[in-house]
mmCIF file as Biopython writes it, N, C-alpha, C and O atoms, coordinates in Angstrom:
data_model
#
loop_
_atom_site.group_PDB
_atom_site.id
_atom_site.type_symbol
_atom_site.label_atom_id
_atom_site.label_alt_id
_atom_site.label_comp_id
_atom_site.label_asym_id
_atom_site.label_entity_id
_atom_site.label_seq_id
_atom_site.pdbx_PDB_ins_code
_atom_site.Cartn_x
_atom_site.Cartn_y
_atom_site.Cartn_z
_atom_site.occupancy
_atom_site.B_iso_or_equiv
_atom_site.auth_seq_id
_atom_site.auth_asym_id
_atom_site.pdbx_PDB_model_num
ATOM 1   N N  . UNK A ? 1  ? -163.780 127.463 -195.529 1.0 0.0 1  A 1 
ATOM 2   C CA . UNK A ? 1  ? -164.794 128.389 -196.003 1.0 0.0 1  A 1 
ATOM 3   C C  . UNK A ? 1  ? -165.690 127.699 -197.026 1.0 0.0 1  A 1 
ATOM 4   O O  . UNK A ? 1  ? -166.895 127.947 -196.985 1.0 0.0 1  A 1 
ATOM 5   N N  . UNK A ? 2  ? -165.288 126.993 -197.791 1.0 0.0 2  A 1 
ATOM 6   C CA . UNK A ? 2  ? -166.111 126.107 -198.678 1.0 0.0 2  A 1 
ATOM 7   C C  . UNK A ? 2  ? -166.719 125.535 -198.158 1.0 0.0 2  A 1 
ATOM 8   O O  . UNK A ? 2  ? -167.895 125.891 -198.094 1.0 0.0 2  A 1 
ATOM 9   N N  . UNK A ? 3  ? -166.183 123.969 -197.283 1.0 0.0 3  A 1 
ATOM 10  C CA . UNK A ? 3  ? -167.246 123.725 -196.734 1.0 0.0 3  A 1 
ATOM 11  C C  . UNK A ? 3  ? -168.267 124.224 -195.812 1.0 0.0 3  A 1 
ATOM 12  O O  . UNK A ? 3  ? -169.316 123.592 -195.694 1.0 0.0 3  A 1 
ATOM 13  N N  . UNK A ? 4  ? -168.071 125.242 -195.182 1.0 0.0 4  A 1 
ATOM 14  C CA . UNK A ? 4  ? -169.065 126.615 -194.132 1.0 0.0 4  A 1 
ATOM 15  C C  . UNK A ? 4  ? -170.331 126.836 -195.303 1.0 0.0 4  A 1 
ATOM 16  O O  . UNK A ? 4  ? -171.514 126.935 -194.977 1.0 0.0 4  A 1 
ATOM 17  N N  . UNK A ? 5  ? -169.916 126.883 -196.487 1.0 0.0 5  A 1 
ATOM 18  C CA . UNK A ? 5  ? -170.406 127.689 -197.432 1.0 0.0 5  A 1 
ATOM 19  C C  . UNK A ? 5  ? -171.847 126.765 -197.923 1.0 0.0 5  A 1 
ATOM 20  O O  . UNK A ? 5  ? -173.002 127.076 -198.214 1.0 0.0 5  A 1 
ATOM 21  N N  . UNK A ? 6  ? -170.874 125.136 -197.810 1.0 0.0 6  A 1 
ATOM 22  C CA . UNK A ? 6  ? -171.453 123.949 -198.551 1.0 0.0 6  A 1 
ATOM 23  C C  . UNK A ? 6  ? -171.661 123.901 -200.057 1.0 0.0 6  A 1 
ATOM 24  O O  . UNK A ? 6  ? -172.639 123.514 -200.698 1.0 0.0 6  A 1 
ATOM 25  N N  . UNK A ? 7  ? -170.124 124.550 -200.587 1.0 0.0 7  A 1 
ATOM 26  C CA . UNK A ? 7  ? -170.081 124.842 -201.692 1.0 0.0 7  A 1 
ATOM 27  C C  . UNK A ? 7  ? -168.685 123.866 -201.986 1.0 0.0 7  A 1 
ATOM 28  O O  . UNK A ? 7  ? -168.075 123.243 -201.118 1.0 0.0 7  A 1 
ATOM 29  N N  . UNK A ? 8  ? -168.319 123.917 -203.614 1.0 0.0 8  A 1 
ATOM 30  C CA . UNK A ? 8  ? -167.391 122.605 -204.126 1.0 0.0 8  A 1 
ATOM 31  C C  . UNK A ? 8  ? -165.915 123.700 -204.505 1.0 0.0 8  A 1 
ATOM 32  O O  . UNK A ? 8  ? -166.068 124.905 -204.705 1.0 0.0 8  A 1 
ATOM 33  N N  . UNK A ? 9  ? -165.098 123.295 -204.530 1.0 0.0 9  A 1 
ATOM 34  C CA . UNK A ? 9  ? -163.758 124.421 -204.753 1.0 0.0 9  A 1 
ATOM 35  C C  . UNK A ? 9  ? -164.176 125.538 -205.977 1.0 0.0 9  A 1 
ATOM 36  O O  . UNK A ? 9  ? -164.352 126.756 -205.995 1.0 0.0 9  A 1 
ATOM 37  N N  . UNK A ? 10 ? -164.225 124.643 -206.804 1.0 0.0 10 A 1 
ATOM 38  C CA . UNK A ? 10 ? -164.848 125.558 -208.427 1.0 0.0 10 A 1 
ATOM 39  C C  . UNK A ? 10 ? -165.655 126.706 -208.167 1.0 0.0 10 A 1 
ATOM 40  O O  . UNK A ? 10 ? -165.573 127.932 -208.241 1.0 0.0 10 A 1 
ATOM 41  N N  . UNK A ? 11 ? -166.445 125.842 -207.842 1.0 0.0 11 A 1 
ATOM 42  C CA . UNK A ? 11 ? -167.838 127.317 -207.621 1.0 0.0 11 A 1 
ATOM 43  C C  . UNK A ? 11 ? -167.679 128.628 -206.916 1.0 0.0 11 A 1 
ATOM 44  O O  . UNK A ? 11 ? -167.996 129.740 -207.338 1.0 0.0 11 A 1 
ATOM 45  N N  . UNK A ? 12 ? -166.989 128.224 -205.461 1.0 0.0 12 A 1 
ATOM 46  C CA . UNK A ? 12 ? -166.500 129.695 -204.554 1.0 0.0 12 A 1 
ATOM 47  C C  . UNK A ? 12 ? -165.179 130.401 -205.788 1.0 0.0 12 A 1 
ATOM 48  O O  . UNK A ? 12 ? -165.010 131.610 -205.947 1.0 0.0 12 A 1 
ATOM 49  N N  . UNK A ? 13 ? -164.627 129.638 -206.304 1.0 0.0 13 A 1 
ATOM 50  C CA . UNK A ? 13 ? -163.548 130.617 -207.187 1.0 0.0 13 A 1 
ATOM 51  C C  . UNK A ? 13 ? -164.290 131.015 -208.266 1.0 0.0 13 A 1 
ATOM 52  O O  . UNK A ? 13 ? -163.722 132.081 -208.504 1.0 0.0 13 A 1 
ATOM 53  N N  . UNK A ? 14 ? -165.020 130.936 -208.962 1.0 0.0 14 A 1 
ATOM 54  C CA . UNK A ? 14 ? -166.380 131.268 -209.985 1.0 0.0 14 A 1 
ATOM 55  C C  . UNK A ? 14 ? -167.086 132.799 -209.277 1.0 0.0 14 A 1 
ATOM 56  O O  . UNK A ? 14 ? -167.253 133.695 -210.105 1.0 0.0 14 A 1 
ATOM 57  N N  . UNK A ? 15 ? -167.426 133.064 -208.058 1.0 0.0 15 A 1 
ATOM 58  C CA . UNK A ? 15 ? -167.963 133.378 -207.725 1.0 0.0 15 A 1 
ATOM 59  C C  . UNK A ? 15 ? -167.322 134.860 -206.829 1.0 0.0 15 A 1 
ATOM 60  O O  . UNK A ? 15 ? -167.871 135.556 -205.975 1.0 0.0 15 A 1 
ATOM 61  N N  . UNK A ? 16 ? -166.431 134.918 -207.234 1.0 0.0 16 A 1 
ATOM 62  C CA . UNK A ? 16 ? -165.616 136.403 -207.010 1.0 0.0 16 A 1 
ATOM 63  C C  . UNK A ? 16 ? -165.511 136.589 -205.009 1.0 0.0 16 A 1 
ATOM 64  O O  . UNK A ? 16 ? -165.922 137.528 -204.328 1.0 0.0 16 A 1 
ATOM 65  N N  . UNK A ? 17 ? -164.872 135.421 -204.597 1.0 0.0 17 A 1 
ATOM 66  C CA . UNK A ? 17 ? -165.101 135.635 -202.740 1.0 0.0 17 A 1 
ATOM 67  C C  . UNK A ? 17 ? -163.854 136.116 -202.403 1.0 0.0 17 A 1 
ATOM 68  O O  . UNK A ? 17 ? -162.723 135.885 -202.832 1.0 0.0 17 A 1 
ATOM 69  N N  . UNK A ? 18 ? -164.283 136.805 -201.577 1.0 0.0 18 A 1 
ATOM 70  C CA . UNK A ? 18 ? -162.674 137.982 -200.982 1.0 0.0 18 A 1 
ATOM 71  C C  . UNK A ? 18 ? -163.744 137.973 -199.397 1.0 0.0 18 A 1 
ATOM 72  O O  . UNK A ? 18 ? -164.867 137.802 -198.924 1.0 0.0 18 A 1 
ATOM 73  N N  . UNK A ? 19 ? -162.519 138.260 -199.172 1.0 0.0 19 A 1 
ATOM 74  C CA . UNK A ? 19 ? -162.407 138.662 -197.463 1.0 0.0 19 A 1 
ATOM 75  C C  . UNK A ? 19 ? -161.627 139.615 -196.679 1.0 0.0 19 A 1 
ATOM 76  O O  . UNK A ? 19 ? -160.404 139.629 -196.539 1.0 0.0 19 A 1 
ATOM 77  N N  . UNK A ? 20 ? -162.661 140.558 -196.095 1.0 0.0 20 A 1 
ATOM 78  C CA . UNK A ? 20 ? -162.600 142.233 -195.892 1.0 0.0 20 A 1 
ATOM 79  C C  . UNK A ? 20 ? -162.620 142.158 -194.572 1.0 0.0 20 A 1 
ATOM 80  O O  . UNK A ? 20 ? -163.512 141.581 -193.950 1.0 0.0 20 A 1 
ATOM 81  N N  . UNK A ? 21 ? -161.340 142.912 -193.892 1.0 0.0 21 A 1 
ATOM 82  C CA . UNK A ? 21 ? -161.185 142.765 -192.262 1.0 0.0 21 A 1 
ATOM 83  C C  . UNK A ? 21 ? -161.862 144.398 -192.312 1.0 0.0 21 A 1 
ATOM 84  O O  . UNK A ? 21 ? -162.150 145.025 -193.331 1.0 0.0 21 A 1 
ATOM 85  N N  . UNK A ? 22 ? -162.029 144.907 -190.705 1.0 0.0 22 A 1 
ATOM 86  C CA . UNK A ? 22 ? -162.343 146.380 -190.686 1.0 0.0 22 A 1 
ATOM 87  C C  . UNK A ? 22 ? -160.757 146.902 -190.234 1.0 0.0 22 A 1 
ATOM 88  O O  . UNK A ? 22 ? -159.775 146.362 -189.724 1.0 0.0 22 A 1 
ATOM 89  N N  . UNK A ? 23 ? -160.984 147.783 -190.553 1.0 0.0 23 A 1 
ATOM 90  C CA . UNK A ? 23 ? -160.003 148.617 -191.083 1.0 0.0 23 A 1 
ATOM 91  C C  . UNK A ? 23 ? -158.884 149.102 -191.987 1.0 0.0 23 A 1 
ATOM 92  O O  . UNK A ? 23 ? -159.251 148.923 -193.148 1.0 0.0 23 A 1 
ATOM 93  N N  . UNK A ? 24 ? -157.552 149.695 -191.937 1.0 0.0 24 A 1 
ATOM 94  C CA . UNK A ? 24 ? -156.470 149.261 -193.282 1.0 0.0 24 A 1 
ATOM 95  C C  . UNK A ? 24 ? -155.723 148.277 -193.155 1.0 0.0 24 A 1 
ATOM 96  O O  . UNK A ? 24 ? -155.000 148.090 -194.134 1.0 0.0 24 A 1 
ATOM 97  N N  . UNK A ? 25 ? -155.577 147.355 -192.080 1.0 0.0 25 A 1 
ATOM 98  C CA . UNK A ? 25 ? -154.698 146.596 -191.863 1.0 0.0 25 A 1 
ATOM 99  C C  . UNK A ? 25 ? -155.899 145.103 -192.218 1.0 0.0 25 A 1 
ATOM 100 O O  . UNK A ? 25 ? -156.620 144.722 -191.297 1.0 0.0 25 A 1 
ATOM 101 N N  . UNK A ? 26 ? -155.951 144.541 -193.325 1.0 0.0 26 A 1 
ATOM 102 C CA . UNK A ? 26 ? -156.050 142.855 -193.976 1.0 0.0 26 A 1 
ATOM 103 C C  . UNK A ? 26 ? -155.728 141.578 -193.490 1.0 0.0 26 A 1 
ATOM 104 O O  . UNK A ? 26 ? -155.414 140.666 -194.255 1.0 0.0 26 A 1 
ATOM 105 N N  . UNK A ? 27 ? -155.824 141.354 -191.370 1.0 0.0 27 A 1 
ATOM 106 C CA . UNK A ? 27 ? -155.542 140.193 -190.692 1.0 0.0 27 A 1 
ATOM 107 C C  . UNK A ? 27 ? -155.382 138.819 -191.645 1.0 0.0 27 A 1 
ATOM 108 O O  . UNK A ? 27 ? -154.490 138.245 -192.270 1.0 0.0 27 A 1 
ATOM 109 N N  . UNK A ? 28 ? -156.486 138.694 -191.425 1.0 0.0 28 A 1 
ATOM 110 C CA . UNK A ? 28 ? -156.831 137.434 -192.768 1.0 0.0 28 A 1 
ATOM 111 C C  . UNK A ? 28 ? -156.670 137.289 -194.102 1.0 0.0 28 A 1 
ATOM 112 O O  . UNK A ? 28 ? -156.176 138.102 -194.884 1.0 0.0 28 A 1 
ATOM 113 N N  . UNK A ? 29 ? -157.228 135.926 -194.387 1.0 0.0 29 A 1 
ATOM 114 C CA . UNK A ? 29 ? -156.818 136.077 -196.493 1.0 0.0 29 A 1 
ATOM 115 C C  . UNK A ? 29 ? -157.322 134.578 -196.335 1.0 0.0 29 A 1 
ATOM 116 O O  . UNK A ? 29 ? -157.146 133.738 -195.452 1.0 0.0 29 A 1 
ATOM 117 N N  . UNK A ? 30 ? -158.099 134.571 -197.678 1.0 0.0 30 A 1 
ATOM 118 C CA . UNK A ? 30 ? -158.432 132.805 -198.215 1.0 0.0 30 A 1 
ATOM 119 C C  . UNK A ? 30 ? -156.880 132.236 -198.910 1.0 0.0 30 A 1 
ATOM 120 O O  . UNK A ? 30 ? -156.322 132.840 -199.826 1.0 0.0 30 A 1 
ATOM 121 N N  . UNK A ? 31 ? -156.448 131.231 -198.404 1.0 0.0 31 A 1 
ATOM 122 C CA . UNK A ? 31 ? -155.589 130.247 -199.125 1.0 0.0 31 A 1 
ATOM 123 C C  . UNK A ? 31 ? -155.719 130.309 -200.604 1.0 0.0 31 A 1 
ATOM 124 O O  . UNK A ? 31 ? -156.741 129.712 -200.942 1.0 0.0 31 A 1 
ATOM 125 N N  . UNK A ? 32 ? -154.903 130.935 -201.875 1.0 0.0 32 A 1 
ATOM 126 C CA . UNK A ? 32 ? -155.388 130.593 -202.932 1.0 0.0 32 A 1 
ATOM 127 C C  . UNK A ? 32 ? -156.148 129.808 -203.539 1.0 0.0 32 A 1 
ATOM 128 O O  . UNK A ? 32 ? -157.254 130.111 -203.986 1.0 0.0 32 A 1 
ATOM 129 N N  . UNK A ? 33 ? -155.399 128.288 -203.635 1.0 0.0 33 A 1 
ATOM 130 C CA . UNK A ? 33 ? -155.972 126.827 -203.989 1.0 0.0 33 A 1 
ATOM 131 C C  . UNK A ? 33 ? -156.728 126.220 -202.699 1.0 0.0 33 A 1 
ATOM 132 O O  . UNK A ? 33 ? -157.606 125.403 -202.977 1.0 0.0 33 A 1 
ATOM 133 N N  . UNK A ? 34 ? -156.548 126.462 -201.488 1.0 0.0 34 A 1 
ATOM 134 C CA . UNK A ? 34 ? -157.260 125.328 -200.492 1.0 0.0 34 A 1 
ATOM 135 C C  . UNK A ? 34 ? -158.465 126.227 -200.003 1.0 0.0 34 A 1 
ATOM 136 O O  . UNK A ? 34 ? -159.501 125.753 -199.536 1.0 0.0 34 A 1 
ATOM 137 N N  . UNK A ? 35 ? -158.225 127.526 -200.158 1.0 0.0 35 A 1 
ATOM 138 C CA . UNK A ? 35 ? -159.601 128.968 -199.611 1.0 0.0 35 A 1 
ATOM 139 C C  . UNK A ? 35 ? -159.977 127.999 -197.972 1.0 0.0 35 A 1 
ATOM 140 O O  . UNK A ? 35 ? -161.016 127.590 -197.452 1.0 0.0 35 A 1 
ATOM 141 N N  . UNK A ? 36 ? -158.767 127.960 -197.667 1.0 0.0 36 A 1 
ATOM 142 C CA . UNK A ? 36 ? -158.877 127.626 -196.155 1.0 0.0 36 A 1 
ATOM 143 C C  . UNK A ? 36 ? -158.518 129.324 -195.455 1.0 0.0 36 A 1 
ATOM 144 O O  . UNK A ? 36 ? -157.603 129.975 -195.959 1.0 0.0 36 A 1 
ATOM 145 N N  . UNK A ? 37 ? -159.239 129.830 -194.426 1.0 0.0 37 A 1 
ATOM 146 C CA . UNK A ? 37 ? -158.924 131.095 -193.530 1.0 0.0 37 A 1 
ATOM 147 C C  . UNK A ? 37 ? -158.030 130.833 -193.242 1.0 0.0 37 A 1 
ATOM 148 O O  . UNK A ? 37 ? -158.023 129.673 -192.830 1.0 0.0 37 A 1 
ATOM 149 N N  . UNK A ? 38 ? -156.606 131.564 -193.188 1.0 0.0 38 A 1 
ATOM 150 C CA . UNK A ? 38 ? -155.362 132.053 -192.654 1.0 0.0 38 A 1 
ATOM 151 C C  . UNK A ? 38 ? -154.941 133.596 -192.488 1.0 0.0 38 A 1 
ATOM 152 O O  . UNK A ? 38 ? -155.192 134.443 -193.346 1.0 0.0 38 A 1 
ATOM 153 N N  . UNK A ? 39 ? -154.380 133.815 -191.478 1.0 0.0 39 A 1 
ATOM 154 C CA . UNK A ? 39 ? -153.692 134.590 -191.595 1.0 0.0 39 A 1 
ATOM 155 C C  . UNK A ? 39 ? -152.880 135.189 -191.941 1.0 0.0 39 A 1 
ATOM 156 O O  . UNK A ? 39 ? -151.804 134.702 -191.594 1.0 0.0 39 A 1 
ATOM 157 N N  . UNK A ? 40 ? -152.733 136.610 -192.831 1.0 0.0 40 A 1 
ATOM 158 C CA . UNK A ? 40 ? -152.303 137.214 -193.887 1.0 0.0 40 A 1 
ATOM 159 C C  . UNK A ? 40 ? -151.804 137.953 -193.095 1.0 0.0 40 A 1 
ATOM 160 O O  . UNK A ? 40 ? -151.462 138.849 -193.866 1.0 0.0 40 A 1 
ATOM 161 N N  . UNK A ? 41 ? -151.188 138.585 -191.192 1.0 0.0 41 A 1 
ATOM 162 C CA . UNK A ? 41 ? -150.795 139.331 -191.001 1.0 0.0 41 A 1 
ATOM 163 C C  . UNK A ? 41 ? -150.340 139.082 -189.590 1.0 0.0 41 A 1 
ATOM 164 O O  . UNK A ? 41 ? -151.019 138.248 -188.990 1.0 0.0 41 A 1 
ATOM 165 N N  . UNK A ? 42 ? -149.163 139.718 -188.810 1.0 0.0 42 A 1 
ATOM 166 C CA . UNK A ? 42 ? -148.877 139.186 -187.599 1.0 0.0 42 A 1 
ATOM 167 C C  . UNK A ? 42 ? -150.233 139.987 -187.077 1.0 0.0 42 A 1 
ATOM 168 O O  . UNK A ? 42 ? -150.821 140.979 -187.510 1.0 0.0 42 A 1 
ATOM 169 N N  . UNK A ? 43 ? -150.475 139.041 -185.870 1.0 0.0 43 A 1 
ATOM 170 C CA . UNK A ? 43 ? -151.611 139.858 -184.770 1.0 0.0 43 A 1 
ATOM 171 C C  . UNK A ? 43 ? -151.005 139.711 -183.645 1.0 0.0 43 A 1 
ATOM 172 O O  . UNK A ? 43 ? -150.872 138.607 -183.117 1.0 0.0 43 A 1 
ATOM 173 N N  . UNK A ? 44 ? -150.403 141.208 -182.962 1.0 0.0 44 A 1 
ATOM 174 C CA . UNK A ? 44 ? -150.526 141.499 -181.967 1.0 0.0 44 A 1 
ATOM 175 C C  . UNK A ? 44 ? -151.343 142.033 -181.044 1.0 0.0 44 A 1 
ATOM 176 O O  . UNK A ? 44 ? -151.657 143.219 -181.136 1.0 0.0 44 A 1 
ATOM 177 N N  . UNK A ? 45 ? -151.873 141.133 -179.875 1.0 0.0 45 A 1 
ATOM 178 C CA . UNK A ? 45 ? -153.185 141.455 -179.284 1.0 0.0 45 A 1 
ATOM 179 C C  . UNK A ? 45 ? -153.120 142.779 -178.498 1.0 0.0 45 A 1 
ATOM 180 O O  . UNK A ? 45 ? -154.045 143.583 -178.381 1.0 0.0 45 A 1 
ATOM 181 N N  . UNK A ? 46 ? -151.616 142.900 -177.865 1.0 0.0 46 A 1 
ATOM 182 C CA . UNK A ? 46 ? -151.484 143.772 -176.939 1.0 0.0 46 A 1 
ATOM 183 C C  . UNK A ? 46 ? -151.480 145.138 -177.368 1.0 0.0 46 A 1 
ATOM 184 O O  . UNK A ? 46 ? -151.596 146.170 -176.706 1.0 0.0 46 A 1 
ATOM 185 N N  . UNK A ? 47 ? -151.292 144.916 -178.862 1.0 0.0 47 A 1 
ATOM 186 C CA . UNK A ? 47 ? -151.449 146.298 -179.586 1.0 0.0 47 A 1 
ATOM 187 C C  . UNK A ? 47 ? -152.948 146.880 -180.147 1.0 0.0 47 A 1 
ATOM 188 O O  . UNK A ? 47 ? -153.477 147.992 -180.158 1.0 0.0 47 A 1 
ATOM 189 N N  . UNK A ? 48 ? -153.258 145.813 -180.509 1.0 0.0 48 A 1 
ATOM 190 C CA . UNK A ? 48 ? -154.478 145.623 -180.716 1.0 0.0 48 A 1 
ATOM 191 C C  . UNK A ? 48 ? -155.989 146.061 -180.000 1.0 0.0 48 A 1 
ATOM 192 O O  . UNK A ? 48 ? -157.098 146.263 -180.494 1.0 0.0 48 A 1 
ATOM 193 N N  . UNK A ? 49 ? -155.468 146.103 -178.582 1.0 0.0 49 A 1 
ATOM 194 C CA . UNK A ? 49 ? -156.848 145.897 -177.906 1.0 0.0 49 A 1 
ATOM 195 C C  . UNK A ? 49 ? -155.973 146.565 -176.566 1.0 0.0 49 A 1 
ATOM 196 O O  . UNK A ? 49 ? -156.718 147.144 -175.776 1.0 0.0 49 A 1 
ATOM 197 N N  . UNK A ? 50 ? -155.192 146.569 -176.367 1.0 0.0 50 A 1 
ATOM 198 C CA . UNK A ? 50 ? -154.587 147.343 -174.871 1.0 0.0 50 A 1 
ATOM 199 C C  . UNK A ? 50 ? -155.115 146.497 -173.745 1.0 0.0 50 A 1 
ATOM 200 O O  . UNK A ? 50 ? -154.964 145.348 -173.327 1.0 0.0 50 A 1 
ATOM 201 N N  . UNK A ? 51 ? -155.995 147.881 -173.352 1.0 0.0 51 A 1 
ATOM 202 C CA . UNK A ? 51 ? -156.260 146.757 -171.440 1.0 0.0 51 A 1 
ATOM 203 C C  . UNK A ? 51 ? -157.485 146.214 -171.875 1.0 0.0 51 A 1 
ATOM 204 O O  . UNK A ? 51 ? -158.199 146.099 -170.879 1.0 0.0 51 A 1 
ATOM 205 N N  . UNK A ? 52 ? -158.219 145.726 -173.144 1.0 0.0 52 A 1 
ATOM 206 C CA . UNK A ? 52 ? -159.616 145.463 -173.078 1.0 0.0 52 A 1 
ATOM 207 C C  . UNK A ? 52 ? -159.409 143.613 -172.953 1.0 0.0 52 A 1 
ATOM 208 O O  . UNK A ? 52 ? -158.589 143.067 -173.690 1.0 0.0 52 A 1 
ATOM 209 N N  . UNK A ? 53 ? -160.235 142.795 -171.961 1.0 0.0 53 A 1 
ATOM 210 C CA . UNK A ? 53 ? -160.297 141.741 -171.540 1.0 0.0 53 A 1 
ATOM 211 C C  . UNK A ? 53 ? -160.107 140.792 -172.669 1.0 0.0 53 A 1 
ATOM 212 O O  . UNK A ? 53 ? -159.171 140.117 -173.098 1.0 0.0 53 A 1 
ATOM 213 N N  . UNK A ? 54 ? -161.785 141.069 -173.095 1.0 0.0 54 A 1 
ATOM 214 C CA . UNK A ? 54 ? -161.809 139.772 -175.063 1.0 0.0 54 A 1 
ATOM 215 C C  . UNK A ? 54 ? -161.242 140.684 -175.979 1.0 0.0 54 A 1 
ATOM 216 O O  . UNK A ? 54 ? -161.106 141.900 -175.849 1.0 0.0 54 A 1 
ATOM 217 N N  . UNK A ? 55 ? -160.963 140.039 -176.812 1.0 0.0 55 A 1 
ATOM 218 C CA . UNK A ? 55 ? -160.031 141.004 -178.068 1.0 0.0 55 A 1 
ATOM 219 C C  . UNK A ? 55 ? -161.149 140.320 -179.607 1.0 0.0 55 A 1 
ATOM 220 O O  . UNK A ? 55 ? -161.163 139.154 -180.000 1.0 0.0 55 A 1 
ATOM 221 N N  . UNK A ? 56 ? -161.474 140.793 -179.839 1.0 0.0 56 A 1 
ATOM 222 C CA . UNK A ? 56 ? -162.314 140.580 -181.176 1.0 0.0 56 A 1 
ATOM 223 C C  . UNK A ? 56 ? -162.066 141.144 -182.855 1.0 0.0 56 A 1 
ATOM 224 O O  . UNK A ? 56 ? -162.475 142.287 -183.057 1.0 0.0 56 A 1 
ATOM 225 N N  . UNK A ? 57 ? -161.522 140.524 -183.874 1.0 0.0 57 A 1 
ATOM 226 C CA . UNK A ? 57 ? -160.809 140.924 -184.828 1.0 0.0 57 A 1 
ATOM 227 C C  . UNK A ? 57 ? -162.022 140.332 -186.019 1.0 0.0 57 A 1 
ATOM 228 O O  . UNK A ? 57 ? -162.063 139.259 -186.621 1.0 0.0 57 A 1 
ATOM 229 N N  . UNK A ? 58 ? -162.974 141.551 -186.054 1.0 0.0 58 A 1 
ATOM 230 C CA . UNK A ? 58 ? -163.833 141.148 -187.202 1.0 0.0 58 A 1 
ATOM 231 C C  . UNK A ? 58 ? -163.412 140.997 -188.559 1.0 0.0 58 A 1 
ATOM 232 O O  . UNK A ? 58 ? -162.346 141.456 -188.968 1.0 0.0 58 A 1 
ATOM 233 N N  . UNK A ? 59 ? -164.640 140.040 -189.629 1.0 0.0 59 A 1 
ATOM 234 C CA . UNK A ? 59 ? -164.032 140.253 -190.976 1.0 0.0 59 A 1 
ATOM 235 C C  . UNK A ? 59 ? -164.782 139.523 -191.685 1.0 0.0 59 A 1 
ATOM 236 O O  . UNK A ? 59 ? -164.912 138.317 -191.474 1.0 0.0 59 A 1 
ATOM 237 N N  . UNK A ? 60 ? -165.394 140.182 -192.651 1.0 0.0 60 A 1 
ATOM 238 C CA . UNK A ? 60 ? -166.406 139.696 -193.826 1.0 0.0 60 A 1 
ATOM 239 C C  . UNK A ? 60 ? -166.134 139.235 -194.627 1.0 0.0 60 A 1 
ATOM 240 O O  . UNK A ? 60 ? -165.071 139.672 -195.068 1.0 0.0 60 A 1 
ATOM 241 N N  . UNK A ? 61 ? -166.823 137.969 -195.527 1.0 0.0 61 A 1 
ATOM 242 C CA . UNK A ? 61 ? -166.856 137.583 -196.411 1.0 0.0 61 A 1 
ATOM 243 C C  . UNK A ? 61 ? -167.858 137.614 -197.568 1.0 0.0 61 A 1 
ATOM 244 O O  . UNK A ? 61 ? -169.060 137.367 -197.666 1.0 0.0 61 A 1 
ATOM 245 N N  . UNK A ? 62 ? -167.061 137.945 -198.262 1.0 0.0 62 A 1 
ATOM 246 C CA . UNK A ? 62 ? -167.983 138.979 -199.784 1.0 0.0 62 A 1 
ATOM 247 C C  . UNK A ? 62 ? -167.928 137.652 -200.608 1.0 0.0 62 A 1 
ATOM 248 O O  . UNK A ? 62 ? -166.997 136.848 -200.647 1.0 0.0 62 A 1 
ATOM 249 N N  . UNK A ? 63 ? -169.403 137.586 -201.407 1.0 0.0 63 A 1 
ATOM 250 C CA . UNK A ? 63 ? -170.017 137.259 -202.816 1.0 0.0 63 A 1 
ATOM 251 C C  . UNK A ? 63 ? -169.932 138.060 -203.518 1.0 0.0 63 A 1 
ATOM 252 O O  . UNK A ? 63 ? -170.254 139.232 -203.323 1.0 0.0 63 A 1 
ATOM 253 N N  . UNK A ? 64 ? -169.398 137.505 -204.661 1.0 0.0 64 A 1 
ATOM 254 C CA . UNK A ? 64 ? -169.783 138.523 -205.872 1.0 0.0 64 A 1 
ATOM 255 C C  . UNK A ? 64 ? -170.554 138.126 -206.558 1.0 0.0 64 A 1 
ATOM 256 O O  . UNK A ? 64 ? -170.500 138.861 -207.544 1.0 0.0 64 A 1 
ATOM 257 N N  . UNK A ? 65 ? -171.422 137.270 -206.733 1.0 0.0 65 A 1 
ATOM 258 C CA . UNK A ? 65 ? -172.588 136.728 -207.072 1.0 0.0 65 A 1 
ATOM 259 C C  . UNK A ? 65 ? -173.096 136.548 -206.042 1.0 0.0 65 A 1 
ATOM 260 O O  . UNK A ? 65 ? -172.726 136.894 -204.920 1.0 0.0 65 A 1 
ATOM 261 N N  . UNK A ? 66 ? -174.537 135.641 -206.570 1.0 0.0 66 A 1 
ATOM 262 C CA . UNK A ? 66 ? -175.311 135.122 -205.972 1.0 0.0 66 A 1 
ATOM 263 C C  . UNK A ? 66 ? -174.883 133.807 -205.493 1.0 0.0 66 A 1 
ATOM 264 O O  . UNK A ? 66 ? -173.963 133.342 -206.164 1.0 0.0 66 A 1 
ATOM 265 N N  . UNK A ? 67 ? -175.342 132.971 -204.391 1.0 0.0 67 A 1 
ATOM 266 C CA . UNK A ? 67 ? -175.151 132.076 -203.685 1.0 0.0 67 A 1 
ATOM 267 C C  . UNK A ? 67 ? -176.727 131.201 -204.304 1.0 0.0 67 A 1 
ATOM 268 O O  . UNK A ? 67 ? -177.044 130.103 -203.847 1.0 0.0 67 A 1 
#
């Protein structure tokens, strides 16, 4: 995510970044120290999405500042 960002470790932790899946269930999560994307939750697809072909698991990434 840092480098996506083209930002240096310091600065994205300066800068209040969280990452918001849709709905109540939180798939994802930034790595504390590495703010590499991982997964914060089992994903089951079959539960997930039933008979639908692509399965798509959105999820935003928030500034709390400015960039």
């Amino acid at each position: 995510v840092v480098k996506d960002l083209g930002l240096h470790l310091p600065a994205i932790s300066d800068r209040g970044v969280r990452l918001v899946s849709e709905g109540r269930t939180q798939y994802f999560a930034l790595h504390g120290k590495t703010r590499h994307l991982v997964t914060a939750e089992r994903i089951d697809r079959e539960q997930l999405c039933e008979s639908v072909q692509q399965c798509v698991l959105r999820c935003e990434l928030i500034v709390g500042e400015e960039m």
